[in-house]
C-alpha positions as CSV (number, residue, x, y, z in Angstrom):
1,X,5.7,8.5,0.9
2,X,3.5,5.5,1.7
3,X,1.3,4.3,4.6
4,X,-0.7,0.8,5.2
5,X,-4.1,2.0,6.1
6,X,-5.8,-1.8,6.7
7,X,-5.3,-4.9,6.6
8,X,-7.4,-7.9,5.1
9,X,-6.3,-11.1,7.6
10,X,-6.4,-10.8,10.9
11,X,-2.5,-12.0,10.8
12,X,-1.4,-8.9,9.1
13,X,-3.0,-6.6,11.7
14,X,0.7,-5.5,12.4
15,X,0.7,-4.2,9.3
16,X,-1.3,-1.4,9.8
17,X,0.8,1.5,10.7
18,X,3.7,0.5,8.5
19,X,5.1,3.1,6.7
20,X,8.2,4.4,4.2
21,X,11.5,5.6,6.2
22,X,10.3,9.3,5.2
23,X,6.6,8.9,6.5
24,X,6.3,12.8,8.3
25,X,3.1,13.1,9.6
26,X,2.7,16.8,8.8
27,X,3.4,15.8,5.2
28,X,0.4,13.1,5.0
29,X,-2.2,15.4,3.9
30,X,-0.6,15.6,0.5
31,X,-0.7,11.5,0.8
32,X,-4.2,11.0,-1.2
33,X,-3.4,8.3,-2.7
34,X,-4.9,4.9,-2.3
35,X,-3.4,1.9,-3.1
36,X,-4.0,-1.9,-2.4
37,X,-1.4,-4.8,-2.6
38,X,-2.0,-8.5,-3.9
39,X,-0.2,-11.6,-3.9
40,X,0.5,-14.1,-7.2
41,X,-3.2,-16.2,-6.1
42,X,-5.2,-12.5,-6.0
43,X,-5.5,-12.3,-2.7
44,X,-5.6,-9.0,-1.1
45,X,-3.6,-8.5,1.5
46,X,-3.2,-4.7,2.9
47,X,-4.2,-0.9,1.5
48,X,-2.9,2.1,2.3
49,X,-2.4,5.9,1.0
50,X,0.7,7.5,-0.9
51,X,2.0,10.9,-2.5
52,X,2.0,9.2,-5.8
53,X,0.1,7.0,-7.6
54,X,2.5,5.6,-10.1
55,X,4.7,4.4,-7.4
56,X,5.9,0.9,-6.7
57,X,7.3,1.7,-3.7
58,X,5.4,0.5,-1.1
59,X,5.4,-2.9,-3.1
60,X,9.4,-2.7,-3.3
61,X,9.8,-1.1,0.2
62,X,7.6,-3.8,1.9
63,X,4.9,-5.6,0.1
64,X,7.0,-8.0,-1.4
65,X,9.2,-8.8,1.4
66,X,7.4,-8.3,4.1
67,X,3.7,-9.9,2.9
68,X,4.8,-11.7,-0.5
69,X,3.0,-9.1,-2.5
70,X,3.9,-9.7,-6.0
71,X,1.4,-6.4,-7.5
72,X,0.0,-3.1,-6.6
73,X,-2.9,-1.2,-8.0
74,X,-3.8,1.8,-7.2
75,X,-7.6,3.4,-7.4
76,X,-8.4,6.2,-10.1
77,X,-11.7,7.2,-10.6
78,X,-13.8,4.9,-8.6
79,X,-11.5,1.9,-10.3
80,X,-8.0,0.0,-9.0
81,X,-5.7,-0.1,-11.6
82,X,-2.8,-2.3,-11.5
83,X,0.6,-1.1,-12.3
């Protein structure tokens, strides 16, 4: 379960709210993880919060054809780590 949390460009404002078909609002509290998608230049484009954080889902469910995303890292200890 995955949710975009914020957006970097003002164009991908819409983004924000976006979330996986099974998003269920009183299941988000177990959705702790953060996570932050890039394209193949670096730039980021969106971050958001999931239920795992070994997941490329949000990347696979929207990231890469909905923004061009190509990676996903995800932040562990005060440090995003890629996937």
């Amino acid at each position: 379960m995955w949710r975009i949390t914020k957006a970097f460009e003002p164009y991908l404002k819409d983004s924000v709210g976006v979330s996986s078909r099974n998003w269920d609002a009183s299941r988000a509290v177990k959705a702790t993880a953060r996570f932050r998608m890039r394209d193949d230049d670096g730039i980021l484009y969106v971050e958001g919060i999931s239920t795992s954080t070994s997941s490329f889902a949000p990347l696979d469910d929207y990231g890469e054809g909905g923004l061009g995303c190509t990676s996903i890292e995800y932040l562990e200890k005060g440090v995003w780590k890629p996937l």
